[in-house]
N, C-alpha and C positions, 0 to 999 in steps of 0.2 A: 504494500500500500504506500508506494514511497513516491507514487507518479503526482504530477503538480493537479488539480485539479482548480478546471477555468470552468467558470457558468456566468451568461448575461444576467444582469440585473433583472431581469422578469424571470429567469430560469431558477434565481433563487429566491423571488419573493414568493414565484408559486409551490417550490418546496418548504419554506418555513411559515411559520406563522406570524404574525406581525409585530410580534414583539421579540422575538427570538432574530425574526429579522431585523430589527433597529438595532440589538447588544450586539449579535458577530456581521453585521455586514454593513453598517452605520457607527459602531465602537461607542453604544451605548451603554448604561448599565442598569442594572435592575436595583430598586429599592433596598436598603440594607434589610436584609432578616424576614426579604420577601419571598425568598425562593424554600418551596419546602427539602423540609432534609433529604438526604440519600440515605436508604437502605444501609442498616448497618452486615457488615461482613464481609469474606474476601470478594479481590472482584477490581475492575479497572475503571477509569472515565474514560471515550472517546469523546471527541467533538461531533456535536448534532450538525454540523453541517457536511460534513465528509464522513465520517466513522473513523478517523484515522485516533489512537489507543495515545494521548498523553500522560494522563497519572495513575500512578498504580493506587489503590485503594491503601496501603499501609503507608504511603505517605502524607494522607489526608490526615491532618490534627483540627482539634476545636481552638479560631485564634479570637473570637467572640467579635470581628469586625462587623461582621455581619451577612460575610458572602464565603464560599466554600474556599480551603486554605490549603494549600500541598507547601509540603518539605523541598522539592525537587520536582522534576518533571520527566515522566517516565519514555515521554517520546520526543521527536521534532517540533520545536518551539524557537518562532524569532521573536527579538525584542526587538522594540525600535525606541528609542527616542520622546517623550510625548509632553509635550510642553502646552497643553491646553487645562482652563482652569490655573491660569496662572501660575503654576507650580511643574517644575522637574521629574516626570515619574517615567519609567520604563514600562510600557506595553506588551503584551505579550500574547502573540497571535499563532495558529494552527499553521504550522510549516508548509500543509499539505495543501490546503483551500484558502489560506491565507482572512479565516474568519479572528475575529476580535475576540480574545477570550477575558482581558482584565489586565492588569497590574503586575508585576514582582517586585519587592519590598526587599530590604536587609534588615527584615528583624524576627526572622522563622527561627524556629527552638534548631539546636545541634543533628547534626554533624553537618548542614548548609548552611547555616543565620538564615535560609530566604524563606519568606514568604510568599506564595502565589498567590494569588485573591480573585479568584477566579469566578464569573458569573457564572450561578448555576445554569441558567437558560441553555448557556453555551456548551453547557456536557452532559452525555449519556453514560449512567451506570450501568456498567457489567458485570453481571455478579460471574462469582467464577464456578463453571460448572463440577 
């Protein structure tokens, strides 16, 4: 699943739903403490826009921001830059489909300091079979 995947802007408004479409394909984000929880147990997130597999479930912690948190990033993820909101923060988008997933931080618990802060919107759990 490593191929770059391109779709027109109508090719993924009519795949997602319109608020799912505003967080990864407009780099929106969803309400603190709006998104319901994931399923506790093993098991990975993919991106709901592609399925391509970012965080493994054992690096998700509770960091009480208010949006889902990983240690590290269990697959292909770019940062870019993002200086909107007046403030300095690091983005961090689906390598694969190039959707908006949220933020990384340097203040995650050991052995990365990082925090991801990632919109639920933006991922599907996989529990493990």
């Amino acid at each position: 699943m490593s191929e770059k995947i391109t779709k027109t802007d109508a090719e993924w408004r009519a795949a997602l739903d319109p608020e799912t479409y505003r967080i990864t394909r407009e780099a929106g984000t969803e309400r603190p403490f709006s998104h319901p929880g994931f399923p506790k147990g093993p098991g990975h997130y993919d991106c709901v826009c592609c399925g391509a597999r970012l965080f493994d479930g054992d690096t998700k912690f509770e960091s009480h921001c208010g949006w889902p948190s990983f240690s590290q990033a269990g697959g292909k993820i770019d940062e870019l830059r993002d200086s909107s909101h007046g403030m300095i923060r690091t983005e961090v988008r689906c390598h694969r489909c190039d959707a908006h997933l949220g933020h990384v931080f340097p203040d995650g618990p050991p052995p990365t300091g990082l925090r991801y802060c990632i919109n639920g919107l933006a991922l599907t759990f996989v529990p493990e079979s």
